[in-house]
Backbone as numpy.savetxt, mean C-alpha at the origin, in Angstrom:
# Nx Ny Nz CAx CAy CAz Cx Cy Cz
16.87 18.73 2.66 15.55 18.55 3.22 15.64 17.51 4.32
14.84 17.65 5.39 14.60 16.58 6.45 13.91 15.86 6.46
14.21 14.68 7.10 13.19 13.74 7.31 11.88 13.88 8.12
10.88 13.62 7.96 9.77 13.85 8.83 9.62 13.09 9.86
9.74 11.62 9.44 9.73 10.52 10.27 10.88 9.69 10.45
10.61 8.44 11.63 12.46 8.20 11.85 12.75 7.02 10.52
13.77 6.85 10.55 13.90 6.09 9.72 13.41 4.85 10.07
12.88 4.00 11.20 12.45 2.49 11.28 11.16 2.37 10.65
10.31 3.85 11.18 8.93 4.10 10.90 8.80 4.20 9.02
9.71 5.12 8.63 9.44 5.09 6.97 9.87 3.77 6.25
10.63 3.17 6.80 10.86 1.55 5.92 10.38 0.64 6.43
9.25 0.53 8.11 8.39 -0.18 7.89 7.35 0.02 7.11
6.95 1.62 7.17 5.71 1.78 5.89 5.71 1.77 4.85
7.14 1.57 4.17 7.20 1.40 2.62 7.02 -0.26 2.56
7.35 -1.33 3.80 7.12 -2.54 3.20 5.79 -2.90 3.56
5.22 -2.24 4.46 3.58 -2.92 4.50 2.92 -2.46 3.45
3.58 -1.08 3.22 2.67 -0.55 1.70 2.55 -1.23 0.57
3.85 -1.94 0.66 4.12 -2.97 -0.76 3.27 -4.12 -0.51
3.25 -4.89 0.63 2.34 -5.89 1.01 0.88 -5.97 0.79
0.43 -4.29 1.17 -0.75 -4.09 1.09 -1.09 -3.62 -0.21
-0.70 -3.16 -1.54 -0.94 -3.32 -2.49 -1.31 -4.58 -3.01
0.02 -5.74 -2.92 -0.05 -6.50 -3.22 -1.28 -7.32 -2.67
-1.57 -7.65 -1.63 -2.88 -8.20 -1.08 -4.51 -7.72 -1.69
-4.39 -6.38 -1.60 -5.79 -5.70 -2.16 -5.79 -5.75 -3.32
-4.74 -5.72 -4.48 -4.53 -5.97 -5.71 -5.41 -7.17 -6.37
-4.74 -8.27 -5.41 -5.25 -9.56 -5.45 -6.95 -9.69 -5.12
-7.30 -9.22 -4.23 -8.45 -9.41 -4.10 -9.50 -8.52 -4.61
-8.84 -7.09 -4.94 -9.55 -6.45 -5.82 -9.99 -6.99 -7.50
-9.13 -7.69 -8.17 -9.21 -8.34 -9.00 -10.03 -9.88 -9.30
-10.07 -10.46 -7.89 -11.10 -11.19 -7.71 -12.69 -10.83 -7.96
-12.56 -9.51 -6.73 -13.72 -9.31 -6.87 -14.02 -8.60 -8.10
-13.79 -8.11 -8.93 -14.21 -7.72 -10.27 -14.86 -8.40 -11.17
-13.72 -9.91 -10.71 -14.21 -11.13 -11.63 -15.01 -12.05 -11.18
-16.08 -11.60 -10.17 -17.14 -11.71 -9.54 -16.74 -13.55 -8.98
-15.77 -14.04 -8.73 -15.31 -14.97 -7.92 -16.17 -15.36 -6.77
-16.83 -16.75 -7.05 -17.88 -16.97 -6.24 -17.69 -17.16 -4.79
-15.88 -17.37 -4.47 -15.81 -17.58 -3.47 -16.62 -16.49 -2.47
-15.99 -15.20 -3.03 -16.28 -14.11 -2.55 -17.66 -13.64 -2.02
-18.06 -13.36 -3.57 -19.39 -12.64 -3.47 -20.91 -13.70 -3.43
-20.49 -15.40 -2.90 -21.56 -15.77 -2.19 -22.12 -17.02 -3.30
-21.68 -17.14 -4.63 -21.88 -18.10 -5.63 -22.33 -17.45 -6.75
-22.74 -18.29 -7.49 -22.88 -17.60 -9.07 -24.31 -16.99 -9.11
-24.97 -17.78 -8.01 -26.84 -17.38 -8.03 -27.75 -16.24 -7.74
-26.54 -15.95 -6.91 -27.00 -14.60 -6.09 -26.37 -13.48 -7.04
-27.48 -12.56 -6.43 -27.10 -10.82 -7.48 -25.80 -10.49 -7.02
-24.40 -10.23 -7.48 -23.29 -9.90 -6.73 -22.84 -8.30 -7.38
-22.12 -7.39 -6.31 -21.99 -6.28 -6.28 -20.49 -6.28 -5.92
-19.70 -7.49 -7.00 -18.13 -7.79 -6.57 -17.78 -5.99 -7.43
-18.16 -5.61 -8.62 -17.44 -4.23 -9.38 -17.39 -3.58 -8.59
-18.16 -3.43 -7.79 -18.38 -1.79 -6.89 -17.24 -2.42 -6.09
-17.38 -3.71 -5.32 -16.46 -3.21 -4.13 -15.07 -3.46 -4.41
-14.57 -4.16 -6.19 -13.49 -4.26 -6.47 -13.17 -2.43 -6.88
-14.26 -1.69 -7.03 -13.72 -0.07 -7.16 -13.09 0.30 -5.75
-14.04 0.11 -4.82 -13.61 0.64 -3.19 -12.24 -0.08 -2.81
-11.78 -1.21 -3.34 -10.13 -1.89 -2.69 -9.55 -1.41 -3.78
-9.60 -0.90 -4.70 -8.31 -0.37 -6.00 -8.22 1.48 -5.32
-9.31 2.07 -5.05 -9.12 3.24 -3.93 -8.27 3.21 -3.03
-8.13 2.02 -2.42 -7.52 1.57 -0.97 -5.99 0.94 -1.65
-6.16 0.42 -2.74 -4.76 0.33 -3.39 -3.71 1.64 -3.57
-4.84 2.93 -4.25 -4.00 4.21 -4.64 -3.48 4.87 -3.46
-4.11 4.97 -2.33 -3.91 4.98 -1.16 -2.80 4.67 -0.45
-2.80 3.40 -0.53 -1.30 2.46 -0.17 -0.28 3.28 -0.76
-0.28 3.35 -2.38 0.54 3.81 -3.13 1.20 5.12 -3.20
0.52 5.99 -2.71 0.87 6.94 -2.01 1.76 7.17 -0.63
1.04 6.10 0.10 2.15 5.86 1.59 3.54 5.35 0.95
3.26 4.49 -0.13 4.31 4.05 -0.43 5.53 4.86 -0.97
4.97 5.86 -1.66 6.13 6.73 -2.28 6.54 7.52 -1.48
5.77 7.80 -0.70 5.95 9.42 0.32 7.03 8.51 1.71
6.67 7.18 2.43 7.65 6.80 3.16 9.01 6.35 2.61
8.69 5.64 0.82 10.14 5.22 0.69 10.77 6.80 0.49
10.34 7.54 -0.25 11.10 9.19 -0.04 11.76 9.68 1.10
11.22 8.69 2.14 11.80 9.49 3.48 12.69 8.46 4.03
12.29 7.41 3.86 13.47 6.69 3.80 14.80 7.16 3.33
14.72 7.01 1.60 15.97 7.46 1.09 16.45 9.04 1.70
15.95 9.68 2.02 16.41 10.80 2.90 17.18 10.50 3.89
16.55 9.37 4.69 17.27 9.22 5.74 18.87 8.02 5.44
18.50 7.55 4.08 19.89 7.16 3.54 21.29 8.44 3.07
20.27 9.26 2.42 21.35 10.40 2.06 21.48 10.87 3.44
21.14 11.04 4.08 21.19 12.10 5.41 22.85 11.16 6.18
22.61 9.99 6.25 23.59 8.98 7.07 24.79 9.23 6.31
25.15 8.90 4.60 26.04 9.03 3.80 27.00 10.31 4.54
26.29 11.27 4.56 26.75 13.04 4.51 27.59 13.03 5.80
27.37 11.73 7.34 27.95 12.35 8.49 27.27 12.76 9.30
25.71 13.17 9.28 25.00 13.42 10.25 24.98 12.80 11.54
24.78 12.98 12.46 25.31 12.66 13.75 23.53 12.39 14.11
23.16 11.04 14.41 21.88 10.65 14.73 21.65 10.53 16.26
20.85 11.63 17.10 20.51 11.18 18.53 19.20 10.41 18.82
């Protein structure tokens, strides 16, 4: 099977993907736990659940780029192993 994309492009998107899990992870979990930094103090009505649902979306998301570029990555590792001649 071929690669779709070049190889610089799929192993930069497997490490921002990892980054960007990791970041929205973090703050998705904040906002769940209605963290006053966030959602404005303890006084006010806060709507941190909903939008900790909308960044764990944006997490599965990531997670997806993530598997589908490191896949093409390692393609483009087996592909190099074999002798392929890269223009």
């Amino acid at each position: 099977m071929k690669p779709l994309v070049g190889a610089m492009q799929a192993w930069s998107c497997t490490v921002i993907s990892a980054f960007a899990i990791l970041i929205l992870s973090v703050l998705g979990l904040l906002f769940r736990n209605n963290h006053p930094e966030l959602v404005g103090g303890d006084e006010d009505p806060s709507n941190g659940p909903e939008v900790a649902a909308t960044i764990f979306i944006a997490v599965f998301i990531y997670a997806g780029f993530l598997v589908f570029c490191g896949l093409q990555g390692l393609l483009h590792v087996r592909e190099n192993r074999r002798g392929a001649i890269a223009l």
